[in-house]
KENULUM-352988 format. One record per residue (C-alpha): residue number from 1; residue in one letter; y, z, x. Coordinates in pm, 1 decimal, decimal comma. Layout:
BEGIN
+-----+---------+----------+----------+----------+
! num ! residuo !        y !        z !        x !
+-----+---------+----------+----------+----------+
! NUM !       a !        Y !        Z !        X !
...
+-----+---------+----------+----------+----------+
END
This chain:
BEGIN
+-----+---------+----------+----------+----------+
! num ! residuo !        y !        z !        x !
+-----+---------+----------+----------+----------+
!   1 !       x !   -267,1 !   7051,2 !  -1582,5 !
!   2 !       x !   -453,1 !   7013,2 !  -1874,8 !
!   3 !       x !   -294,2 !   6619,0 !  -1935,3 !
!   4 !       x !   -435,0 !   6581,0 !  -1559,4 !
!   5 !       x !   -748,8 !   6695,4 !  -1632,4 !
!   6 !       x !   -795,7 !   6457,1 !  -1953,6 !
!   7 !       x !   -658,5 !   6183,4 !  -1742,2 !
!   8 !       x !   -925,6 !   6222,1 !  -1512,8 !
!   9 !       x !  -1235,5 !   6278,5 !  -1723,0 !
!  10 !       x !  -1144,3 !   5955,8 !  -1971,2 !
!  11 !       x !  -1103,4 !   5752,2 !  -1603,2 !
!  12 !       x !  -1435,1 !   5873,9 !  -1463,4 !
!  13 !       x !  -1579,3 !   5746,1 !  -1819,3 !
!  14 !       x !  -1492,2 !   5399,3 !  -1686,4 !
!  15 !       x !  -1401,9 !   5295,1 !  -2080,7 !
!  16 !       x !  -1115,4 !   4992,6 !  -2161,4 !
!  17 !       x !  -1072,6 !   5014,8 !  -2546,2 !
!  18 !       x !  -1230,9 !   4728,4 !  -2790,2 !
!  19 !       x !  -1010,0 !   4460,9 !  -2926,6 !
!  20 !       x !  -1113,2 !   4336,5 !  -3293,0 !
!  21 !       x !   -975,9 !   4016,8 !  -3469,8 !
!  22 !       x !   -721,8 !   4147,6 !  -3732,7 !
!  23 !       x !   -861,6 !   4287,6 !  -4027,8 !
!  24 !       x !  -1262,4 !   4307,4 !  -3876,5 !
!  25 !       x !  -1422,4 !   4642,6 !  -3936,2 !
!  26 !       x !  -1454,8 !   4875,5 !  -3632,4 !
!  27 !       x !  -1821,7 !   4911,1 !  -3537,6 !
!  28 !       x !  -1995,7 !   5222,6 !  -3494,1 !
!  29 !       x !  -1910,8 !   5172,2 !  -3124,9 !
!  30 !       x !  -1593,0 !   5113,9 !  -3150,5 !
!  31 !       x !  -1572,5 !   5413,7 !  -3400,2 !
!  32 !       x !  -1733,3 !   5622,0 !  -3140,6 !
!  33 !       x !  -1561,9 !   5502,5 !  -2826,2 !
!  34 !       x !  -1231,7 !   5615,4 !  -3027,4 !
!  35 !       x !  -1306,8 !   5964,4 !  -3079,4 !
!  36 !       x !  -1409,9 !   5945,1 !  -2685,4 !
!  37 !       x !  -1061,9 !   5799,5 !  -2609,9 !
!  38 !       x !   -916,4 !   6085,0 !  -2794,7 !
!  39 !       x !  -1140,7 !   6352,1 !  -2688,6 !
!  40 !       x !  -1310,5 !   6476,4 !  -3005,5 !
!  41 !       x !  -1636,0 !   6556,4 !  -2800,8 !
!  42 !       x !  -1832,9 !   6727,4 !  -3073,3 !
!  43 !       x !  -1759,3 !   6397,8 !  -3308,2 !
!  44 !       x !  -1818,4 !   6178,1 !  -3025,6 !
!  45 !       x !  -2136,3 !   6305,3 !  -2951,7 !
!  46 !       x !  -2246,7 !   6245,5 !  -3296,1 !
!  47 !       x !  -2163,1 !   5924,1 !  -3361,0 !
!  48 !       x !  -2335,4 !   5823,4 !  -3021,2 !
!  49 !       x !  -2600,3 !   5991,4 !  -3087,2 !
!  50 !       x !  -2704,8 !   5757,0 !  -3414,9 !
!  51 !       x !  -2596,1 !   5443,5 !  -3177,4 !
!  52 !       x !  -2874,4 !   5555,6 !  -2933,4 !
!  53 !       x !  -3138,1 !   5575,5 !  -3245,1 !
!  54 !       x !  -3092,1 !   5233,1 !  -3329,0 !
!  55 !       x !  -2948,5 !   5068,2 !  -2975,1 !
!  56 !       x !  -3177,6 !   5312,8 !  -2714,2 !
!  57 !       x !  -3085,6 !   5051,8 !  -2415,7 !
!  58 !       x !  -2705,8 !   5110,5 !  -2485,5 !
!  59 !       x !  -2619,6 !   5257,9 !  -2169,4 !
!  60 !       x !  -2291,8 !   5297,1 !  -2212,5 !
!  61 !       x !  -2371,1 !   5473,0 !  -2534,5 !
!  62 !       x !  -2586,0 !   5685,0 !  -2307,5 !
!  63 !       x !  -2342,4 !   5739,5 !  -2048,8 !
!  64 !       x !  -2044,4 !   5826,5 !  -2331,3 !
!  65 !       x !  -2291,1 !   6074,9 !  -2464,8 !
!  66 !       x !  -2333,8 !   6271,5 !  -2131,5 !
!  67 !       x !  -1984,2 !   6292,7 !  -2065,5 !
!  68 !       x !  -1932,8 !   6421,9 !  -2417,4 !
!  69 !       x !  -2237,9 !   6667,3 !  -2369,5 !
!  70 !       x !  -2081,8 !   6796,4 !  -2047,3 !
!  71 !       x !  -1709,4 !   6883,3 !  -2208,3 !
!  72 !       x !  -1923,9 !   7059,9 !  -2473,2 !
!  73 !       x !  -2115,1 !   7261,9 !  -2211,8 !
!  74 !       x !  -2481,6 !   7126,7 !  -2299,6 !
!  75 !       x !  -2520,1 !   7111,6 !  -1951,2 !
!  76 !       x !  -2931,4 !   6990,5 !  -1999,9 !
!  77 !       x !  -2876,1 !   6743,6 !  -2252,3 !
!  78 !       x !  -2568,8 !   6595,2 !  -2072,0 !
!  79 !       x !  -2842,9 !   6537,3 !  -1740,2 !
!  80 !       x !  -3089,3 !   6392,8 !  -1998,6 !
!  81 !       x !  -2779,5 !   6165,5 !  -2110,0 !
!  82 !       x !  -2653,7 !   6031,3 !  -1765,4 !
!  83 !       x !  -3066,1 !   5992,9 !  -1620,9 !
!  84 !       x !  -3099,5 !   5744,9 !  -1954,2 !
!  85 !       x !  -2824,3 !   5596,1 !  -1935,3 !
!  86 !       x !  -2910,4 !   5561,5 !  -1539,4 !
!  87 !       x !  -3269,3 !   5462,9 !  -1684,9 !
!  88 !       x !  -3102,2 !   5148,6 !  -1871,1 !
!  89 !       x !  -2917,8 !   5023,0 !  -1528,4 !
!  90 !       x !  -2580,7 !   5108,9 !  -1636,4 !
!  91 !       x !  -2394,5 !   5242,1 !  -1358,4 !
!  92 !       x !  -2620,8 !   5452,6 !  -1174,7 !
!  93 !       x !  -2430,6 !   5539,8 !   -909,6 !
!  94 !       x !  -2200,7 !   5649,8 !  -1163,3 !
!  95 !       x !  -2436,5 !   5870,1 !  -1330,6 !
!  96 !       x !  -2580,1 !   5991,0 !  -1027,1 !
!  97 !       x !  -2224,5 !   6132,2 !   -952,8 !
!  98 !       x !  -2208,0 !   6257,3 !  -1313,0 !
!  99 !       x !  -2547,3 !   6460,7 !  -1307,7 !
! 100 !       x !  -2379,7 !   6622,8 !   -983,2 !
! 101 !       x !  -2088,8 !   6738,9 !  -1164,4 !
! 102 !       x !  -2295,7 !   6843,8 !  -1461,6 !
! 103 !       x !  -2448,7 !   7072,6 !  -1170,9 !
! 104 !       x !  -2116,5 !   7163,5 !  -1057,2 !
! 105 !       x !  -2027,8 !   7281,6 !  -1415,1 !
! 106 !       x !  -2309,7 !   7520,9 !  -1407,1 !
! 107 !       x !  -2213,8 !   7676,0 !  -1050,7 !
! 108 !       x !  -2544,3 !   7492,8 !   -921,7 !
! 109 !       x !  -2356,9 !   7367,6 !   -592,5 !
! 110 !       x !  -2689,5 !   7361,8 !   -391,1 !
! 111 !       x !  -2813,8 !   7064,4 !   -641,6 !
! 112 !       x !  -2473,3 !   6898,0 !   -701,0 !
! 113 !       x !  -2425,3 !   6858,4 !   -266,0 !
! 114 !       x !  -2769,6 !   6768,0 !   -279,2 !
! 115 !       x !  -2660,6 !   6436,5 !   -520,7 !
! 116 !       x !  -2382,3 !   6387,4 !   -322,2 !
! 117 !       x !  -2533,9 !   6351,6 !    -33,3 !
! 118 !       x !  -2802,2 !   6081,4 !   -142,8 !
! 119 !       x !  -2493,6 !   5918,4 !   -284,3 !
! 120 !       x !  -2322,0 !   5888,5 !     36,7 !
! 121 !       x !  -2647,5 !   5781,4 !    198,3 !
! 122 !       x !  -2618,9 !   5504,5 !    -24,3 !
! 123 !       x !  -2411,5 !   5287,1 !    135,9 !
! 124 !       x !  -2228,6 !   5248,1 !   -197,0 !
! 125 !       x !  -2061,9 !   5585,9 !   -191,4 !
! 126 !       x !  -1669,9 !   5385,7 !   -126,2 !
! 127 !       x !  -1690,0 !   5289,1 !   -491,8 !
! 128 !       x !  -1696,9 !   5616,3 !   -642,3 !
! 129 !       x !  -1525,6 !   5847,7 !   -405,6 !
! 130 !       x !  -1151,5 !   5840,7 !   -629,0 !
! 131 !       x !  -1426,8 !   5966,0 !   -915,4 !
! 132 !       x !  -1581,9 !   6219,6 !   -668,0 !
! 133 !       x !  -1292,1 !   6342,9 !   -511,1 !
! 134 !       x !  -1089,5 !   6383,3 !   -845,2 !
! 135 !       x !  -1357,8 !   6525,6 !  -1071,0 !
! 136 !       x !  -1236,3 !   6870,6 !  -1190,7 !
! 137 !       x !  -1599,7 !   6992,0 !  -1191,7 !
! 138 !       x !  -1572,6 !   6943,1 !   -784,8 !
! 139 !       x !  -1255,9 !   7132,0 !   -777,4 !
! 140 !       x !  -1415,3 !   7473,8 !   -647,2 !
! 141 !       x !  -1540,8 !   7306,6 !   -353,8 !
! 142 !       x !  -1222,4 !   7154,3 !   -220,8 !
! 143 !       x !  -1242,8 !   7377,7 !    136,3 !
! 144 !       x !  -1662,6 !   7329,3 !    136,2 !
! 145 !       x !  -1735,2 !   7177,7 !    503,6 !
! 146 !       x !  -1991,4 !   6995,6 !    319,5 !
! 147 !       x !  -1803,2 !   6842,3 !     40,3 !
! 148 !       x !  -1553,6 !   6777,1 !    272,3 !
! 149 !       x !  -1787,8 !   6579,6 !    509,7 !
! 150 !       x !  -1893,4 !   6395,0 !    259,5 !
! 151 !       x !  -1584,2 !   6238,8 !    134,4 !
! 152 !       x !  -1545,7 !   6179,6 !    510,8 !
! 153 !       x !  -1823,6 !   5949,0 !    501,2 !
! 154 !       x !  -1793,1 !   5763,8 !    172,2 !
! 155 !       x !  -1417,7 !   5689,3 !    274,4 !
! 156 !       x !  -1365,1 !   5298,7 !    217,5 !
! 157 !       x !  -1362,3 !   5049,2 !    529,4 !
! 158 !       x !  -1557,8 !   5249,0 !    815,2 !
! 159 !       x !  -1824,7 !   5024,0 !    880,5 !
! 160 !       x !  -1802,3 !   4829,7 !   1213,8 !
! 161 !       x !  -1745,8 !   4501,3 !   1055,2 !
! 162 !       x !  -1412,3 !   4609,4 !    857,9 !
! 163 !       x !  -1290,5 !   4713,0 !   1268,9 !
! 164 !       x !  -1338,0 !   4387,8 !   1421,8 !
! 165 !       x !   -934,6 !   4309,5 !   1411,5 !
! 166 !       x !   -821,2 !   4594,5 !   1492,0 !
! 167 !       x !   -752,0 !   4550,3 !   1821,9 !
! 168 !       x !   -463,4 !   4337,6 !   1696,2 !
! 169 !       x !   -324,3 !   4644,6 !   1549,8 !
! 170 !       x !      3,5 !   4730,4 !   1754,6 !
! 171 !       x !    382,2 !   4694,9 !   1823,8 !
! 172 !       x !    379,0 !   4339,3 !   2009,9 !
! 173 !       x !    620,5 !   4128,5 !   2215,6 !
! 174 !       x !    512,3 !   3793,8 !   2169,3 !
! 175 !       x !    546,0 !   3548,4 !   2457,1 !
! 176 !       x !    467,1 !   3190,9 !   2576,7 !
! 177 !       x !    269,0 !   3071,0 !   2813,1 !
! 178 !       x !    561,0 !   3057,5 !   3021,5 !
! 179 !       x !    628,4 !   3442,0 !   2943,0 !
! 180 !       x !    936,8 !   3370,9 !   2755,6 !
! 181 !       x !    987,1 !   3619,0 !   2479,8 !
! 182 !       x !    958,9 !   3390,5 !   2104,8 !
! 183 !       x !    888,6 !   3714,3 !   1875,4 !
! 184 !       x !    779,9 !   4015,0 !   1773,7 !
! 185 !       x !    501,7 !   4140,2 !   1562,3 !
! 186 !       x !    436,5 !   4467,3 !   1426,0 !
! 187 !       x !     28,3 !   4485,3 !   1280,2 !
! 188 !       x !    -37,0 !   4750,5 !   1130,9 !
! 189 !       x !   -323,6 !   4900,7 !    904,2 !
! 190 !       x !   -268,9 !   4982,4 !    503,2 !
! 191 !       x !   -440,2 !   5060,1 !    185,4 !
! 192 !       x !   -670,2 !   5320,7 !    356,7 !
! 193 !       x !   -685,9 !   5138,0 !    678,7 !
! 194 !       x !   -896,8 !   4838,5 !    417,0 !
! 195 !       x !   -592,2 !   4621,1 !    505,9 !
! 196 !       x !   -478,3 !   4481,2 !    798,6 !
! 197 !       x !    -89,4 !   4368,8 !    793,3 !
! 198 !       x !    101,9 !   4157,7 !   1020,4 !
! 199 !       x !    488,3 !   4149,3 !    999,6 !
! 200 !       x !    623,0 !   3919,6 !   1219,0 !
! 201 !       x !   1006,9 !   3838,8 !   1305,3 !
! 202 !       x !   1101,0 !   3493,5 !   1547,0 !
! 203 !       x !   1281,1 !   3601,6 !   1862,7 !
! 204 !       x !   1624,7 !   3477,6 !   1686,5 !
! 205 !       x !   1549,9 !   3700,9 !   1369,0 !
! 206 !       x !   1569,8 !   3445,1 !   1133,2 !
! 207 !       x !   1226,3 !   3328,4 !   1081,7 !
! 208 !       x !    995,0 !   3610,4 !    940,5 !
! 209 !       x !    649,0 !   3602,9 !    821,5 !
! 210 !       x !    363,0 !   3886,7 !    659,6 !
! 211 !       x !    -28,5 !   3814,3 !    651,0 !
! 212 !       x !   -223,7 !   4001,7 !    496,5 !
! 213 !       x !   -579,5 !   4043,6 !    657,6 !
! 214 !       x !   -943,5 !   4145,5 !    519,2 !
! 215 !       x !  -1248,2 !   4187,7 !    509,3 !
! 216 !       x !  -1438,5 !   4064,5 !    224,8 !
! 217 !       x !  -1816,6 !   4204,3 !    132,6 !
! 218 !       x !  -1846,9 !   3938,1 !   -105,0 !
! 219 !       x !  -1894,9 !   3665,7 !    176,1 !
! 220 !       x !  -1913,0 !   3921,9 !    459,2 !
! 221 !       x !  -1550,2 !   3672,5 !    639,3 !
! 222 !       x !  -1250,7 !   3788,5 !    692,4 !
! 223 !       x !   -956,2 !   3627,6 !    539,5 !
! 224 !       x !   -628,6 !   3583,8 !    568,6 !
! 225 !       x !   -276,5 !   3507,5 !    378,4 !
! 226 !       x !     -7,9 !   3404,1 !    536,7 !
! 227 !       x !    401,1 !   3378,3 !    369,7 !
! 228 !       x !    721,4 !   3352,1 !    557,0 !
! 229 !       x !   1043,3 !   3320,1 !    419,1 !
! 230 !       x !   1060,3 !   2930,2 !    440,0 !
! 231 !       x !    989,4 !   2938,5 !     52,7 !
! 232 !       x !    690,7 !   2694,2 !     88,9 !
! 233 !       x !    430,9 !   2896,6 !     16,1 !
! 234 !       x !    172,5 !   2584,1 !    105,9 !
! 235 !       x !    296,2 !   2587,5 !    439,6 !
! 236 !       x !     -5,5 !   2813,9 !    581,6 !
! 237 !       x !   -298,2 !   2750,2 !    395,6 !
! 238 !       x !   -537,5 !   3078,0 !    347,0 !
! 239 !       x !   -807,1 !   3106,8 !    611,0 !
! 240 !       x !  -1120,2 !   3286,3 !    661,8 !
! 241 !       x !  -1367,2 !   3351,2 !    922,1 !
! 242 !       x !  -1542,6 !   3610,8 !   1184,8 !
! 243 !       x !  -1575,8 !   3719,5 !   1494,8 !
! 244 !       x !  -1733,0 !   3498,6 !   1719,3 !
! 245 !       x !  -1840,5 !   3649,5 !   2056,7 !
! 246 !       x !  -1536,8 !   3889,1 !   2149,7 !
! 247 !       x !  -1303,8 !   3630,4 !   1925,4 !
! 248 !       x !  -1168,6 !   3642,2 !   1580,4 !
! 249 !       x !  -1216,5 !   3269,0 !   1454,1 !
! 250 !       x !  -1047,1 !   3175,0 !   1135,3 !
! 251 !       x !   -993,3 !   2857,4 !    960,1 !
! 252 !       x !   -828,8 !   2659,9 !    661,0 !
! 253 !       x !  -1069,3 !   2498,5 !    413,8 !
! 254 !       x !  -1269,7 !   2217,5 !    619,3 !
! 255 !       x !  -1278,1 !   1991,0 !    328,7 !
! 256 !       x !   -941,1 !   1884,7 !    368,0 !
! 257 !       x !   -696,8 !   1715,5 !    657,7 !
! 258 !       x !   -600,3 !   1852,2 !    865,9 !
! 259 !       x !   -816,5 !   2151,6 !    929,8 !
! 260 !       x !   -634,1 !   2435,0 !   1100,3 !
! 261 !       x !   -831,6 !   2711,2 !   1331,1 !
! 262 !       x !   -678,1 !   3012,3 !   1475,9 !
! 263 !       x !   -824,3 !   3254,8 !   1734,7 !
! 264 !       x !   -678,9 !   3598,5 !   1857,1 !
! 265 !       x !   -897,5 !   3784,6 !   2153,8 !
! 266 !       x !   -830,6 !   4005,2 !   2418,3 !
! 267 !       x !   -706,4 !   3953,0 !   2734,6 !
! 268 !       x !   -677,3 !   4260,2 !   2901,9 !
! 269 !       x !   -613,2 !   4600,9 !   2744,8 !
! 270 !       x !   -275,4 !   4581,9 !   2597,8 !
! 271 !       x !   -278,9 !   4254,6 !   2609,9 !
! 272 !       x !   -417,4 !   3916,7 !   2308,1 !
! 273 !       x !   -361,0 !   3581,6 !   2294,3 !
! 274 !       x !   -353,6 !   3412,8 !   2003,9 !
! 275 !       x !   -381,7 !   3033,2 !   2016,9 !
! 276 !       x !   -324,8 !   2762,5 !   1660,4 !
! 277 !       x !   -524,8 !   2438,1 !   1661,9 !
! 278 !       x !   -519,4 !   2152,7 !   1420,3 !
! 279 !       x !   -782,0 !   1835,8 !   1390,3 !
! 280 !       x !   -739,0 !   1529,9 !   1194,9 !
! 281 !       x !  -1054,1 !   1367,1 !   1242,4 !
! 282 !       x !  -1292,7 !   1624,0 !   1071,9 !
! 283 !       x !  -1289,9 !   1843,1 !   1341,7 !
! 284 !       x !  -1422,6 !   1579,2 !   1645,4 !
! 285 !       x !  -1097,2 !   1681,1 !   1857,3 !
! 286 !       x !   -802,8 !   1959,1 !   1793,2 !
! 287 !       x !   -433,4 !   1952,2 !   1958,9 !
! 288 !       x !   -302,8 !   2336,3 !   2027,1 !
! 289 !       x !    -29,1 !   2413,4 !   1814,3 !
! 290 !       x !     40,3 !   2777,4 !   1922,6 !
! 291 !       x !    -46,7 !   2938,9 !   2227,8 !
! 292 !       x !    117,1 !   3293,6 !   2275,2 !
! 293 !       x !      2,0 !   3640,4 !   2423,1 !
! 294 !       x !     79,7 !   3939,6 !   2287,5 !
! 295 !       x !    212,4 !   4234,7 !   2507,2 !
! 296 !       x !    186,0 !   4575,9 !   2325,2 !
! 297 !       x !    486,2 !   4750,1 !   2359,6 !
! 298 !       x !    361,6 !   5084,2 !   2535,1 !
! 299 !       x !    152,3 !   4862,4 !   2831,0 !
! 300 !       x !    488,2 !   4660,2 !   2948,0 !
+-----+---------+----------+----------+----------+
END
């Protein structure tokens, strides 16, 4: 238990170790961020504490500090610490999570809710919830109704925007538009429901394909990634796109030919088509490659 606990403090501390040219000095940085690694708080906090005299931007230094305040039980100076280091814009949604469990520590629940609460009403609470919901200072309020509702709520991928595909989630027969049966696909949601993964097999069981589908906040698209076992991985070129109307739109890179464009929508419950298109003229006319609806299994 005790490894477990170490584990998690030097991972909440968010540190990768220096790497120095052979035979360079250590700095007083790297000299402190090594008795950090190795948990020699009282030393730690000493050596940050003269980088913070002559470096008093260092946030990291600041942040290193706290943590090293908080396994020593100076509970006030550790909050002084993390608001500085905060101060400097280093990770302050970080060491807003870290002044809660400095209140935690002290069996001040009231204020350390209180933090993680604004934290949640961040927005940005998805980023740290692995910190919050592994922090051994939070461990007496595993069976709060508020704690719990509030890794509810930070829980990665619950805005509307990472839902709009999941009404391709399902068990599907795959037919033409003749109704003749050419596959199956089984969609299903992963990695904390952040991923959405199709696994499809051709009605003879010899083709097979995965893509992997998701939502990206960097360019607010979805994308996707699509491999079979043909071995030519440049057979599907990676899309990306978003819903348009009721209709997920995406589409291969438009700066090359031919551009490909795929849409999936809804039918009827139970029930999506999804159609392939292809244009070789910059996207002035497109020929349907694939036209199929997809027949959950539970509606036939």
């Amino acid at each position: 238990m005790i490894v477990k606990v170490r584990h998690t403090i030097l991972a909440i501390a968010l540190l990768t170790a220096p790497l120095f040219a052979d035979g360079a000095p250590p700095t007083a940085q790297a000299t402190a961020d090594d008795l950090f690694a190795h948990s020699q708080w009282d030393k730690a906090s000493q050596a940050y504490s003269e980088i913070v005299k002559t470096e008093p931007a260092n946030g990291m230094a600041w942040q290193n500090l706290g943590e090293c305040n908080l396994q020593l039980h100076q509970y006030a100076d550790a909050i002084q610490d993390f608001t500085r280091s905060s101060h400097e814009k280093f990770r302050p949604l970080v060491n807003q999570v870290n002044i809660s469990r400095t209140y935690a520590a002290q069996g001040q629940k009231a204020d350390a809710i209180k933090l993680l609460d604004e934290v949640s009403a961040s927005g940005q609470g998805s980023r740290v919830r692995s910190m919050i919901a592994t922090a051994p200072e939070f461990q007496s309020f595993r069976d709060d109704p508020q704690f719990k509702q509030i890794l509810e709520a930070i829980a990665p991928c619950r805005t509307p925007e990472y839902r709009q595909f999941d009404f391709w989630v399902g068990d599907w027969e795959v037919q033409d538009p003749a109704g003749q049966v050419v596959g199956h696909n089984l969609v299903t949601l992963e990695q904390s429901a952040c991923l959405l993964v199709e696994h499809w097999t051709g009605a003879g069981g010899a083709e097979t394909g995965t893509s992997f589908n998701y939502y990206d906040i960097r360019d607010s698209k979805w994308h996707q990634l699509y491999l079979d076992n043909s071995g030519n991985a440049g057979a599907f070129p990676a899309m990306a796109g978003n819903l348009m109307g009721q209709k997920m739109v995406l589409i291969t890179d438009e700066t090359k030919n031919p551009v490909y464009r795929w849409t999936w929508y809804t039918l009827a419950p139970g029930r999506v088509r999804q159609m392939g298109e292809q244009s070789s003229d910059r996207q002035k006319t497109w020929q349907v490659s694939w036209d199929a609806v997809y027949v959950k299994k539970s509606s036939q």
